[in-house]
N, C-alpha and C positions, 0 to 999 in steps of 0.2 A: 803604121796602121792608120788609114782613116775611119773612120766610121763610119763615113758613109758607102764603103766597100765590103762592109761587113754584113750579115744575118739581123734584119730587125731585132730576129730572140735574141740574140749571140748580143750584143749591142745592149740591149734592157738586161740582159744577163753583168754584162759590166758594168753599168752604170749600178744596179742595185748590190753591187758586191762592195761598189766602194772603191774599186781601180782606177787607178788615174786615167783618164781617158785622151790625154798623150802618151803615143807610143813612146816606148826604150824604143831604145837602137835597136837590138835584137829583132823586134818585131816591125819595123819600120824595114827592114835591109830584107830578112827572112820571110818573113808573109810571103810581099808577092812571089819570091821564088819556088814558093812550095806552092801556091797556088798554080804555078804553071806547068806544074808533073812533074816537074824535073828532078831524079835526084837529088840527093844533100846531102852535107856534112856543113852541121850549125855547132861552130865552136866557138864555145864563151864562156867565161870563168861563175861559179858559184854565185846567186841571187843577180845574174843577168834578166833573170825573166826569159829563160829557154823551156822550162816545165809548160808555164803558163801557155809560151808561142806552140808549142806545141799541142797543148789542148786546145786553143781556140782553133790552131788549122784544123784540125779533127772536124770539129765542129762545124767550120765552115763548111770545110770539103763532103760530109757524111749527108748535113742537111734536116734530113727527117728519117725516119725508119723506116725501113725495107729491106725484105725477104726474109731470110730466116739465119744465111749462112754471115759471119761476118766479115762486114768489109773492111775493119781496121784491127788490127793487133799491135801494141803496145809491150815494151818488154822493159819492165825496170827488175832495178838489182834484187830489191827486198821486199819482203813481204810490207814491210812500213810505207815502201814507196807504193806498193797497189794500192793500202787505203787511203794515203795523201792522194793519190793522184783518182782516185775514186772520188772522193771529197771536191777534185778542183772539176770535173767534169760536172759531177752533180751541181756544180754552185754556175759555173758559166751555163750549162747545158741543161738549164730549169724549167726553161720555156720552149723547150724542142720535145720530140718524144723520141729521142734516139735511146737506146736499150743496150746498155754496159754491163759488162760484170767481172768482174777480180778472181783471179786465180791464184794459190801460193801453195807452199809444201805443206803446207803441215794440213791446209783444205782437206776432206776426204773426194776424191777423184774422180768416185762414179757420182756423187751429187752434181761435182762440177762438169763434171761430162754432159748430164741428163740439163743440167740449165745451159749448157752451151746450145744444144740440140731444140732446147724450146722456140730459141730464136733469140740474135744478138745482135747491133749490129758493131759493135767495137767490142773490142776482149784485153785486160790487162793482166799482166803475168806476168812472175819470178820467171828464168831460164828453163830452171832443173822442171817447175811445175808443166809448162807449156811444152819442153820434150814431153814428159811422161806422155801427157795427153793427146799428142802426135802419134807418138807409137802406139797408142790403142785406141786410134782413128779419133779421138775426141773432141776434136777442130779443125772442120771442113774450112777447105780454103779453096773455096770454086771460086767463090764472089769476091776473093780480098782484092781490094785496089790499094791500100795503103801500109807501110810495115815499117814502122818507128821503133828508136832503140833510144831512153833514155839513160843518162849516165854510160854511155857507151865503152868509153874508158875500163871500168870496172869489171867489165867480163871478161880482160883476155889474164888478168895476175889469178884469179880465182877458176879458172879454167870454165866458164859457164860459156863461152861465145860461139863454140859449135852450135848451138838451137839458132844462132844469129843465119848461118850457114845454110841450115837447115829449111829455115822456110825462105828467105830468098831462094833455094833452088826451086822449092817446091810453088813459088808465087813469081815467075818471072816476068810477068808484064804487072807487078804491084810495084808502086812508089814506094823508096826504101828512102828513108831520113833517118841518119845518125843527129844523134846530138849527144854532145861531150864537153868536160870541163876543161879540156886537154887535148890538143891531138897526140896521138902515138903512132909509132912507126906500123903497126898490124893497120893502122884504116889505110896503106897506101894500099894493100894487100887486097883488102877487101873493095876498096873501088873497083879498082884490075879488076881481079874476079867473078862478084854479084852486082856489079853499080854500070848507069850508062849515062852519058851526057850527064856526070857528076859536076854539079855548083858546090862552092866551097862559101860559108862568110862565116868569118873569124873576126868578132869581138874581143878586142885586149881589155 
């Protein structure tokens, strides 16, 4: 990551956070390739700085707010990982006015339906919660251009990664980026399948 390829905000959003403003590897290797639309699968073990690389692309890539419908969706394992990863958006994404909101099971549905519909323009969300809210139409996915799977690993031992299935069918020209602490034999599956001109980078 240079700095000077990044978002003015995005940029005074790191510096006042306190982040080293030398890239990790992760971010140095992965940026530009998710800046270029392509596909990914970003594999790197625990406190590589993949959560982080992931929020800041958001960021890059979304820019400012617009429309109503949204154009990023976000899928982490737990409810714990939406408000962490609510928290790292809110801390880089200070000085933009992009419009998020967290989704999880135990939420009540029609609230989070009725704020989806206000207008968003990224959405993060547990599996189970973002099915529900699918099958009773609660997140429009005219506008998605981007569909990231945090901790990806995680969803196929617990059986949650059909919703992964699901909106790649339903979003086929959106950019689809795994990220994992692991590769496992299901992400050959899933490239094949929902992935196109897939890039791989795997930090040990």
């Amino acid at each position: 990551m240079i700095l000077k390829k990044l978002l003015p905000t995005l940029v005074q959003a790191i510096v006042e956070a306190g982040f080293d403003i030398k890239p990790r590897e992760i971010q140095s290797i992965s940026m530009p390739k998710i800046k270029s639309g392509a596909d990914a699968f970003i594999i790197a073990p625990a406190e590589s700085g993949k959560t982080t690389t992931l929020v800041m692309s958001i960021i890059q890539k979304l820019k400012t707010a617009e429309g109503e419908a949204p154009r990023a969706v976000v899928l982490v394992k737990s409810r714990e990982d939406v408000f962490a990863m609510e928290e790292l958006f809110k801390k880089l994404g200070r000085h933009t006015n992009l419009r998020f909101m967290g989704v999880f099971d135990q939420g009540v549905i029609q609230y989070q339906k009725d704020m989806i519909y206000e207008g968003i323009d990224l959405l993060i969300g547990t599996p189970k919660r973002v099915n529900e809210l699918m099958s009773i139409t609660g997140i429009p996915l005219s506008a998605l251009k981007t569909f990231a799977v945090d901790d990806a690993e995680t969803f196929y031992p617990n059986r949650t990664y059909p919703v992964i299935y699901r909106i790649a069918e339903a979003s086929p020209k959106a950019q689809f980026l795994i990220f994992a602490n692991k590769w496992i034999d299901n992400f050959e599956l899933l490239s094949e399948q929902m992935m196109k001109n897939t890039v791989h980078v795997e930090i040990e």
